[in-house]
C-alpha positions in Angstrom: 126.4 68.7 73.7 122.7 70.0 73.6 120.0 69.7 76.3 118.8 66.8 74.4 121.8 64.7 73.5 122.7 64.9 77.5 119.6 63.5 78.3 119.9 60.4 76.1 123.5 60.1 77.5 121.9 59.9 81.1 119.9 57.1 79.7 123.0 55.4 78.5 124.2 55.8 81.9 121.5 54.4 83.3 121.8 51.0 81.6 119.0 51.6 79.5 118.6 49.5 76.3 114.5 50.6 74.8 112.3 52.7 75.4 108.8 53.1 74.0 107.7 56.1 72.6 105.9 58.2 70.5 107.1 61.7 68.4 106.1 65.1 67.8 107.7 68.4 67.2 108.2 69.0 70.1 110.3 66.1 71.8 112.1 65.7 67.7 115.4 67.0 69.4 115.6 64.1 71.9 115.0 62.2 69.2 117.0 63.0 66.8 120.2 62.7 70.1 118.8 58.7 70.0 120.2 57.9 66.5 123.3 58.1 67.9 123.3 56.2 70.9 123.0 52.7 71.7 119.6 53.2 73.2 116.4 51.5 70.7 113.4 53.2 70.9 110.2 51.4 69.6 107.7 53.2 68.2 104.2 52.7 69.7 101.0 53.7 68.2 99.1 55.4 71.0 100.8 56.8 73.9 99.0 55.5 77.0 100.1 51.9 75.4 103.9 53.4 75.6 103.6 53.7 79.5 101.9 50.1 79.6 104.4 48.6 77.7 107.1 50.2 79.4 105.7 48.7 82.3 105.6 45.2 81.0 108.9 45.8 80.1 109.8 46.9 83.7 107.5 44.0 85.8 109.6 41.3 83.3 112.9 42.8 84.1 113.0 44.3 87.4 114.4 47.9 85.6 112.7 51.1 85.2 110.8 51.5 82.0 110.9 54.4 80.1 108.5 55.9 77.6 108.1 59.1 75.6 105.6 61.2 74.5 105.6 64.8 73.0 103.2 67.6 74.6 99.9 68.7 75.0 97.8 66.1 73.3 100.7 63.6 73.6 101.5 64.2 77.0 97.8 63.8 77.7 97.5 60.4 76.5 100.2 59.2 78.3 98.6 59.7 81.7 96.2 56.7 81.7 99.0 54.7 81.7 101.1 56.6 84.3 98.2 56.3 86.3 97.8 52.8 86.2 101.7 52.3 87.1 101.0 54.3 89.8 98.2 52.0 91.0 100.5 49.2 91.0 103.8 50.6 92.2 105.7 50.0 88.8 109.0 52.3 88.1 108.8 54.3 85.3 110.4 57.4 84.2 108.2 59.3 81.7 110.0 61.9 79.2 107.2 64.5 77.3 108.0 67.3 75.3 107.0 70.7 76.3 106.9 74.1 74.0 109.6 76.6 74.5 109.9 77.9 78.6 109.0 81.1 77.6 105.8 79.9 75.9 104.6 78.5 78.6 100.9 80.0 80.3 100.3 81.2 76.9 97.9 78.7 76.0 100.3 78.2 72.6 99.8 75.3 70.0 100.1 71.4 71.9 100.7 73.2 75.7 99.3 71.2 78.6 100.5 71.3 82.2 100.9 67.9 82.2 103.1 68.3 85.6 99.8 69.7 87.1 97.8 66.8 85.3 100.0 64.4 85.9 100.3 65.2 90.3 98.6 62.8 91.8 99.8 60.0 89.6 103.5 60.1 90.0 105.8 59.4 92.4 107.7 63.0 91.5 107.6 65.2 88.3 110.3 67.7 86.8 110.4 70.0 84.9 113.4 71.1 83.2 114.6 74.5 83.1 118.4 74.4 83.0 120.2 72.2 81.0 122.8 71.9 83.2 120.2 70.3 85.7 119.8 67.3 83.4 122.2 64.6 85.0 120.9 65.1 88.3 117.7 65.3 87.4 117.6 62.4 85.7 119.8 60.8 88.0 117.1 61.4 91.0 114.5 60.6 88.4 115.8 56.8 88.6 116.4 56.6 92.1 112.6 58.0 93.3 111.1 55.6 90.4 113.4 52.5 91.1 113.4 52.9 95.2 110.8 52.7 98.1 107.6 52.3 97.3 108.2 52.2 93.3 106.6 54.4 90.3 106.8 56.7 87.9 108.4 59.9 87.5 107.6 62.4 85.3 110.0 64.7 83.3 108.7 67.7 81.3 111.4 68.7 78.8 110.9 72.0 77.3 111.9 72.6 73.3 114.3 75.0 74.0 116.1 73.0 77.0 116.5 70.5 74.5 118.4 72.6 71.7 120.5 74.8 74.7 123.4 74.3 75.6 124.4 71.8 78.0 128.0 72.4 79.1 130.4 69.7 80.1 128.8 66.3 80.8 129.3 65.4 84.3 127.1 61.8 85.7 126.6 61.7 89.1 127.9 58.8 90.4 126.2 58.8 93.3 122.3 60.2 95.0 121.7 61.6 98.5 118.2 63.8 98.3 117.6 65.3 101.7 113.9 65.0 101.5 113.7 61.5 100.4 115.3 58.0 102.3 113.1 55.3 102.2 113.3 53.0 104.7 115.1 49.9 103.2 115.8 47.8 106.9 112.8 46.9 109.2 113.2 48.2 112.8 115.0 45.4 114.8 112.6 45.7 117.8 109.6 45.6 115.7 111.2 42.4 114.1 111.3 40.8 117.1 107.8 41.5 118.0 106.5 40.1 114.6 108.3 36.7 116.0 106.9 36.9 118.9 103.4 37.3 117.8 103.3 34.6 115.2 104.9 32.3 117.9 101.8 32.6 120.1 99.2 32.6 116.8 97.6 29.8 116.7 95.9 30.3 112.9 98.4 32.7 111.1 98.2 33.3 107.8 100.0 35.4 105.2 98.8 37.5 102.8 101.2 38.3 100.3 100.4 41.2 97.4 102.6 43.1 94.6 105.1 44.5 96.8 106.9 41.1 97.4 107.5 40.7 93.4 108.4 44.7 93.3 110.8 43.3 95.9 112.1 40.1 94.6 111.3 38.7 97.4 109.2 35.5 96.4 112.2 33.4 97.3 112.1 34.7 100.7 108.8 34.7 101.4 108.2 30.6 99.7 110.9 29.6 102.2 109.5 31.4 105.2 106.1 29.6 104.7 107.6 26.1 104.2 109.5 26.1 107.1 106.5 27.2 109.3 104.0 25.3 107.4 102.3 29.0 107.1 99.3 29.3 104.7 99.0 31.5 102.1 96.6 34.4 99.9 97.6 36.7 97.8 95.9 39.8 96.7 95.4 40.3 92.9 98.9 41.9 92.0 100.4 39.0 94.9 99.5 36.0 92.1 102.2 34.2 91.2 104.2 34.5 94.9 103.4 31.1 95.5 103.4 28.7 92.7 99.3 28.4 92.3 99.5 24.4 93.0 101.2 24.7 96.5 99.6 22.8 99.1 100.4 26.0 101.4 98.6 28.8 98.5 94.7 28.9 99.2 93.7 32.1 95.9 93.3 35.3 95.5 91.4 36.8 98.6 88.8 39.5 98.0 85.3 40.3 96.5 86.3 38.5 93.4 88.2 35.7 94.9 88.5 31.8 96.2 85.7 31.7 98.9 88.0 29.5 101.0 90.7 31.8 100.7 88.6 34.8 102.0 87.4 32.0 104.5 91.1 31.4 105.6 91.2 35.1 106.3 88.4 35.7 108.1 89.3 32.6 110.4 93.0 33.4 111.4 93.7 34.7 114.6 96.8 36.5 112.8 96.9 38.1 109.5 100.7 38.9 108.2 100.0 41.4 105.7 102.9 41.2 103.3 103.5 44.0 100.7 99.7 44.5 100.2 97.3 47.3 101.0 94.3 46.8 102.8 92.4 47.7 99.7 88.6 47.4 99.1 89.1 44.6 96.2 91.1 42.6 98.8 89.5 43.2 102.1 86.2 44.8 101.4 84.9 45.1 105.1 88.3 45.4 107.3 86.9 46.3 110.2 85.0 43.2 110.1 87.4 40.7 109.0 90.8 42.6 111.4 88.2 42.5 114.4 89.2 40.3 116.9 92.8 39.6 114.9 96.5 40.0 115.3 97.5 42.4 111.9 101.0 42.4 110.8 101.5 44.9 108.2 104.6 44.8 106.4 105.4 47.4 103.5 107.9 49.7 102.5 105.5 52.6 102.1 104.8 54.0 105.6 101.7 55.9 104.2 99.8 52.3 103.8 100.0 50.8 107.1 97.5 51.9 108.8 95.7 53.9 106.0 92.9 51.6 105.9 92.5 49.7 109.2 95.3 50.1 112.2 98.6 47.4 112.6 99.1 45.4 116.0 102.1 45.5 114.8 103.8 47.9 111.8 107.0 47.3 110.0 108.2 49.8 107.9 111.0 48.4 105.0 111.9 46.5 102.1 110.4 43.1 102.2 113.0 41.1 100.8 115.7 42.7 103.7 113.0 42.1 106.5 112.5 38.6 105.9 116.2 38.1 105.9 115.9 39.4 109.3 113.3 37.0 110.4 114.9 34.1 109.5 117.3 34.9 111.7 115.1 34.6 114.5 113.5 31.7 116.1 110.1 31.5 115.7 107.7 28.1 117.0 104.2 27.5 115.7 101.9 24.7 115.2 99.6 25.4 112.1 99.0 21.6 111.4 95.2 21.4 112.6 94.6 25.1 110.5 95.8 23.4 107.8 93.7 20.7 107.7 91.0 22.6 108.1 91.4 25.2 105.1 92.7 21.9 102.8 89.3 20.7 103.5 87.7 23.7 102.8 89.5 24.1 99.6 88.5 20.2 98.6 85.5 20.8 99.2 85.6 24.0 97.2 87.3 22.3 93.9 84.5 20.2 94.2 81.9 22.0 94.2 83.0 24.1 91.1 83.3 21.0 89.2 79.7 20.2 89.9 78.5 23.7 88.9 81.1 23.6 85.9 79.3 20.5 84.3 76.1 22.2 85.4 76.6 25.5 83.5 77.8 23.1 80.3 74.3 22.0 79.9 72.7 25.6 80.2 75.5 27.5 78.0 75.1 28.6 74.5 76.0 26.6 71.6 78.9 26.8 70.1 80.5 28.6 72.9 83.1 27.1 75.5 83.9 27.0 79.4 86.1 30.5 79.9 87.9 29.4 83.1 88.3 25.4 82.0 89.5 26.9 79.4 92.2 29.3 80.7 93.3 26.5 83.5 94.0 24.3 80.3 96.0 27.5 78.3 98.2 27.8 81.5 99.0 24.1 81.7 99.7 24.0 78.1 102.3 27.3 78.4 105.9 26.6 79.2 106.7 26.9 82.9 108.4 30.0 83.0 105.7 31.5 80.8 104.4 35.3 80.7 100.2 36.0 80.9 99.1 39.8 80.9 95.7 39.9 81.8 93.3 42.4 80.5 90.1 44.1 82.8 87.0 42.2 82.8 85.5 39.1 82.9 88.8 37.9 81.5 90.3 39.0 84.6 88.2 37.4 87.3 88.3 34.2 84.9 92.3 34.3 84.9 92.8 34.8 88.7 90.7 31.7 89.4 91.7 29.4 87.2 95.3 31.0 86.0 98.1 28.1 87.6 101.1 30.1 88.1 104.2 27.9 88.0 107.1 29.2 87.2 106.2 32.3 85.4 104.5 36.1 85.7 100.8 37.0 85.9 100.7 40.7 84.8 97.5 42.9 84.9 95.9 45.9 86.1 94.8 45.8 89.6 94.9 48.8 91.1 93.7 51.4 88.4 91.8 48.4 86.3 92.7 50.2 82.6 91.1 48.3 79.9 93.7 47.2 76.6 96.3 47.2 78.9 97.3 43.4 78.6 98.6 43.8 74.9 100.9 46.7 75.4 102.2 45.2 78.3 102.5 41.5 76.8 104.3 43.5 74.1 107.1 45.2 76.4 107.7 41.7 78.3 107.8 40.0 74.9 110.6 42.6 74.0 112.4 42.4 77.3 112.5 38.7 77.1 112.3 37.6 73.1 112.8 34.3 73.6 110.4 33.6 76.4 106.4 32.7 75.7 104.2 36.1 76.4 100.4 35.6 76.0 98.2 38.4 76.0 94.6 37.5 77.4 92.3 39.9 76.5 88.3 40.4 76.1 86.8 41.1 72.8 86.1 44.8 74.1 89.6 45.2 75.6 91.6 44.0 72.9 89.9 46.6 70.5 90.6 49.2 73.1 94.8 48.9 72.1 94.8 46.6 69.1 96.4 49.3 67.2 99.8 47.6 68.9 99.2 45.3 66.4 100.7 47.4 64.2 103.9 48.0 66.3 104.4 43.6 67.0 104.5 43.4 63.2 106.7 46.2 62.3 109.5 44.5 65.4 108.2 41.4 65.2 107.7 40.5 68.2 106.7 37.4 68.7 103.5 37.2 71.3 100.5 35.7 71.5 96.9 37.6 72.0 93.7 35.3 73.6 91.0 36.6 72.3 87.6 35.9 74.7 84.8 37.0 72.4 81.2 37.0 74.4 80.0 40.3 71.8 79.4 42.4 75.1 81.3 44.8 78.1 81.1 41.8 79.7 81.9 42.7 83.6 79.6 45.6 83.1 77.1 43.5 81.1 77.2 41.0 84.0 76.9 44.1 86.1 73.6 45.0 84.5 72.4 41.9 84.6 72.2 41.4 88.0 71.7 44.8 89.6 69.4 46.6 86.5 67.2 44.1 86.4 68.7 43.1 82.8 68.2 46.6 81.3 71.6 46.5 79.3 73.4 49.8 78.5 75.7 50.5 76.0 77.0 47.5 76.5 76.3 45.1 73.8 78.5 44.5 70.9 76.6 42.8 68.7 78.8 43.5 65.2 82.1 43.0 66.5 84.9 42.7 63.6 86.3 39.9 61.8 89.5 39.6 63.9 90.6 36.8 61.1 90.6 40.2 58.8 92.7 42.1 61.5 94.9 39.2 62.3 95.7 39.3 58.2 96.2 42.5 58.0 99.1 42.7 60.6 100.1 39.3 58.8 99.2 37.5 62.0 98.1 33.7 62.6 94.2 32.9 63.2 93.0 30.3 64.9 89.5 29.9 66.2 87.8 27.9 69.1 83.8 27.5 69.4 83.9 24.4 70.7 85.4 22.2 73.8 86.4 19.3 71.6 88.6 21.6 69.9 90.8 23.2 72.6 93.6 20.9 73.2 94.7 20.4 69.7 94.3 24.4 68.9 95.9 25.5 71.5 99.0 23.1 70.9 99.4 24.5 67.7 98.7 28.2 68.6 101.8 28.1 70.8 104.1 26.3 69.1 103.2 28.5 66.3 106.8 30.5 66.4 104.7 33.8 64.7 102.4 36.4 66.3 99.1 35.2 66.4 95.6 35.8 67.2 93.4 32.8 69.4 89.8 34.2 69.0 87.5 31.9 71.9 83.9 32.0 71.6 81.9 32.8 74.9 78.3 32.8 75.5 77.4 36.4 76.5 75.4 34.8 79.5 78.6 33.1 81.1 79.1 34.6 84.9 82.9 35.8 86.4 
């Protein structure tokens, strides 16, 4: 057995079935070892969208993704989507080919330090040097990626490590690393005190973010707010915690979302920060909204409590395992005339966005249609335990407003904000769950960004769906300039985009086409029953606001 063949039979190990990837010389020998396992790769077409679909794959199914790419220039385009796995706490383990050890510092044909590149976006990063190393590398690999506060971990696999010699196979069975035990169970006196204080709050609220679905913990933390009558926000990766319709969710909080969900924050005497960092998207001014506040900050990474803004009270520890703790507790509160309060304020809210949404129909373009009536009707017309990757953009704002989460998962970029990721990742959710409904909403600039994938659905045939918002401009950006420029637009118009009905045909996609609100309902009926691939393109007026 050669470097390479043991590596693929620690994948086998590891339970897993696909990875995405992309070749070169220099990563052939690994390979060439996957013909012969039960392992699928699928083969990308760019290899940032191999980390993004890997981590579609990874969000839908709760494993570590893994994607491959082959060095220098290879290695190089994978890190944009390390990085933005990294943002967002997804577990990856990412494989790139390196020249031969004794190569390396030469500068030789395809080298990059992509270790050195790659250090502040990964959770760990190897490189290989003795091909007896392999199983425990790997084996440590999974456990840093899979554990704690989750992400990716890189493994730089030189050629000749590869084609060496590995010696008997040997799996470790099990993982102890010295330097690294997260902290899985809350402190038991710290537990206490989080009862304590949200039985003398008299306006508690939770704010819930990515680390409860990292956790599995949406169960948990649904039950624990029901039987305490606790409202809810989430943060932009926390959508989809709390089924969007629940009379206890009030949004997204944050520069970009519900105003009387940022209201509910800024008027609770206790915020229980849930698996969330206090970042500027979510709480732009901290020390204005925790003044005066009890903060309960709850997270399994001990570097992001108290990063931003400092905890009454900090709880170090997997979320799911804490709130299993709690329950055990006793805790007695009275939220009923809070409540009231932030269900009038979000009436009232509803309300007033209906007014402004029949206000903005008279202004807006011809020809063009309402973005978020729109995307409130796409999620009510999606099956229940649907899949949505979001793109960045206008798209995105659009989609945390007026996406209802029901039964399904709300995947996008929030901490690292990489345009054309919602394809790719739509793509590796689509694969890790074929017989579930994946939509990919994307903006006209976004989708081009990736929509080389196309190429990759129609050679697996995979059968997703991609929303195509078309508004001719950067649109965020283009909004951007409009109000802060004074309406001197930059590079930001798109005036000739391309006939998507020609790309959809050439990937032997389906085309529909909306321009105008009459026609929504029935289209989109037949888009997703449509049991194909296939491309929704939406006409927006360029002037329409996120």
């Amino acid at each position: 057995m050669n470097g390479a063949q043991s590596l693929v039979k620690c994948l086998e190990k590891e339970g897993v079935e696909k990875l995405f990837g992309y070749p070169g010389v220099a990563i052939v020998p690994f390979f060439d070892a996957l013909k012969d396992s039960s392992v699928e790769e699928i083969l990308i077409r760019q290899e940032q969208n191999a980390a993004h679909a890997a981590g579609g794959y990874a969000r839908t199914t709760g494993k570590v993704g893994v994607c491959v790419a082959t060095s220098g220039p290879g290695a190089t385009n994978l890190i944009t989507g390390i990085a933005t796995a990294f943002a967002d706490s997804i577990p990856l383990v990412c494989i790139t080919g390196q020249v031969e050890s004794h190569l390396l510092g030469n500068d030789v044909f395809q080298e990059a330090d992509v270790s050195g590149a790659c250090e502040s976006f990964v959770k760990y990063s190897y490189i290989v040097r003795d091909p007896a190393d392999i199983p425990r590398i790997v084996k440590e690999a999974f456990y840093i990626a899979g554990s704690g506060r989750k992400g990716p971990v890189l493994i730089d696999f030189p050629m000749d490590i590869q084609l060496a010699e590995a010696g008997k196979f040997s799996y470790p069975k099990e993982i102890s690393m010295r330097t690294y035990k997260p902290t899985v169970r809350g402190n038991g006196k710290q537990i206490k005190n989080v009862c304590l204080q949200l039985s003398k709050a008299k306006k508690p609220i939770l704010c819930v973010g990515g680390g409860v679905h990292l956790s599995g913990a949406e169960k948990e933390i649904r039950q624990f707010a029901e039987r305490y009558q606790l409202p809810v926000v989430s943060t932009m990766m926390g959508i989809g915690v709390m089924p969007s319709d629940h009379p206890l969710y009030f949004g997204m909080v944050g520069n970009n979302g519900q105003s009387y969900g940022n209201r509910a924050m800024n008027e609770a005497d206790l915020i229980m920060m849930v698996g969330a960092r206090v970042a500027d998207r979510s709480v732009s001014q901290p020390g204005l909204v925790m003044t005066g506040k009890v903060l309960i900050h709850i997270d399994v990474d001990p570097a992001e409590i108290g990063k931003i803004t400092g905890a009454t009270t900090p709880l170090v520890g997997d979320i799911r395992t804490i709130f299993k703790e709690i329950e055990k507790h006793e805790i007695t509160t009275d939220t009923s005339a809070f409540l009231r309060k932030l269900t009038e304020y979000k009436t009232q809210a509803k309300q007033d966005k209906q007014i402004a949404s029949r206000n903005n129909m008279r202004k807006r373009a011809p020809h063009t249609i309402d973005p978020a009536a729109f995307i409130h009707t796409l999620s009510n017309a999606m099956d229940k335990d649907a899949i949505i990757t979001v793109d960045v953009g206008q798209n995105q704002m659009w989609a945390c407003a007026n996406f209802a989460v029901r039964e399904g998962l709300f995947l996008t970029s929030g901490g690292f904000g990489s345009m054309g990721y919602a394809l790719p990742a739509a793509m590796g959710a689509q694969i890790a769950e074929k017989d579930r409904q994946v939509v990919a909403l994307c903006g006209d600039a976004g989708f081009q960004m990736t929509m080389m994938e196309l190429g990759t659905i129609h050679q697996y045939k995979v059968p997703m769906k991609v929303v195509i918002l078309q508004n001719h401009t950067l649109g965020l950006v283009y909004q951007y300039q409009k109000l802060r420029c004074e309406k001197r637009y930059t590079m930001t118009e798109m005036d000739d985009s391309p006939h998507f009905e020609c790309i959809a045909q050439a990937y032997e996609m389906e085309y529909y086409h909306i321009s105008e609100e009459s026609e929504v309902n029935d289209v989109l009926r037949e888009f997703l029953l449509d049991d194909h691939p296939a491309i929704l393109v939406c006409d927006v007026d360029p002037e329409e606001m996120a």
